[in-house]
C-alpha positions as CSV (number, residue, x, y, z in Angstrom):
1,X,36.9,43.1,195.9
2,X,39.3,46.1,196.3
3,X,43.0,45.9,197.7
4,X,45.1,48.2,198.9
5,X,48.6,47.9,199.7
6,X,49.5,48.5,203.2
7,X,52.5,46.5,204.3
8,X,55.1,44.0,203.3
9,X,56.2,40.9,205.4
10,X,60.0,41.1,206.6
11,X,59.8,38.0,208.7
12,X,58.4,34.3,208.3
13,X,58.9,32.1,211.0
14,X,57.8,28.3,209.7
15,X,57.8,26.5,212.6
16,X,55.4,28.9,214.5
17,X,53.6,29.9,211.4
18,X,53.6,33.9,211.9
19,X,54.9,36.6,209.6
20,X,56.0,40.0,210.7
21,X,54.0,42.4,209.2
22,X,55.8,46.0,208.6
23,X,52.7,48.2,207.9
24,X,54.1,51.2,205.6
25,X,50.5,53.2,204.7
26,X,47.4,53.3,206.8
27,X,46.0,50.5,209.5
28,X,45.8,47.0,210.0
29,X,42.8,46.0,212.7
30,X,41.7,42.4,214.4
31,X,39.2,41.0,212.4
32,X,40.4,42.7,208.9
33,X,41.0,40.8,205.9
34,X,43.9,40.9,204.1
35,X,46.2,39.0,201.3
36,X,49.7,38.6,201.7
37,X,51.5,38.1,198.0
38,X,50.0,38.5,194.8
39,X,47.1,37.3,192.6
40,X,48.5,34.2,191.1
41,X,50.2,32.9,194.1
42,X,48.7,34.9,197.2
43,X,46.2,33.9,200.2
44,X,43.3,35.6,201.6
45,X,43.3,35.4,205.4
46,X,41.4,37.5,208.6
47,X,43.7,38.7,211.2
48,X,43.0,36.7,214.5
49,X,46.0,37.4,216.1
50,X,48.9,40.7,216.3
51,X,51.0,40.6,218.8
52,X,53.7,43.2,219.4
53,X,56.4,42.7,221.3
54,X,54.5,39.5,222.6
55,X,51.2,41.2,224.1
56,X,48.0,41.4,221.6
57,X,47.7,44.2,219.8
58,X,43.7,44.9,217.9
59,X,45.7,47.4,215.4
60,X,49.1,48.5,213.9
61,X,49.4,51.4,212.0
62,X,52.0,52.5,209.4
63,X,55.6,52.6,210.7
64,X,55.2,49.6,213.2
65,X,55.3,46.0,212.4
66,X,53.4,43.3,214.6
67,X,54.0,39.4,214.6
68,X,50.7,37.9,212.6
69,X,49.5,34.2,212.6
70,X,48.8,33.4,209.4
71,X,47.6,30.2,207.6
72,X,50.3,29.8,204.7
73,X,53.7,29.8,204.7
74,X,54.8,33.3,203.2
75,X,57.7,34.7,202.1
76,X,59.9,37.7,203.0
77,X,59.2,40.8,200.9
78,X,55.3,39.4,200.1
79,X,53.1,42.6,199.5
80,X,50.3,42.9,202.3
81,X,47.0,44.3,200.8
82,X,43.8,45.4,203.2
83,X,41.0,43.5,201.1
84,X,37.8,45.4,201.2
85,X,34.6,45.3,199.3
């Protein structure tokens, strides 16, 4: 597996488990597969849902940020890395 960085979470809201993703290099898509934090302590997820501005977005490129479900509770200031093979 390869990972590149491409983001950083600013956000993290527990009750409704969704991070805000601030993409800062290249694209995020629907149906990509990322890891939000690092090795030791990280998760691997696939985006199923971006919403900006509260309507579904299928990609975010660098310089926006998009509210992201995700499946762990995250932090602020995680590193977000496109996983590839």
């Amino acid at each position: 597996m390869n990972y590149k960085k491409v983001g950083e979470i600013t956000h993290y809201f527990d009750h409704i488990q969704v991070a805000v993703l601030k993409v800062t290099e290249g694209l995020v898509k629907f149906g990509d597969t990322i890891r939000i934090g690092e090795e030791a302590d990280g998760f691997e997820q696939k985006v199923e849902s971006m919403q900006v501005d509260h309507l579904a977005v299928n990609e975010v490129k660098a310089g926006e940020e998009a509210g992201l479900k995700v499946t762990q509770k995250t932090r602020e200031g995680e590193a977000v890395y496109l996983v590839t093979e």
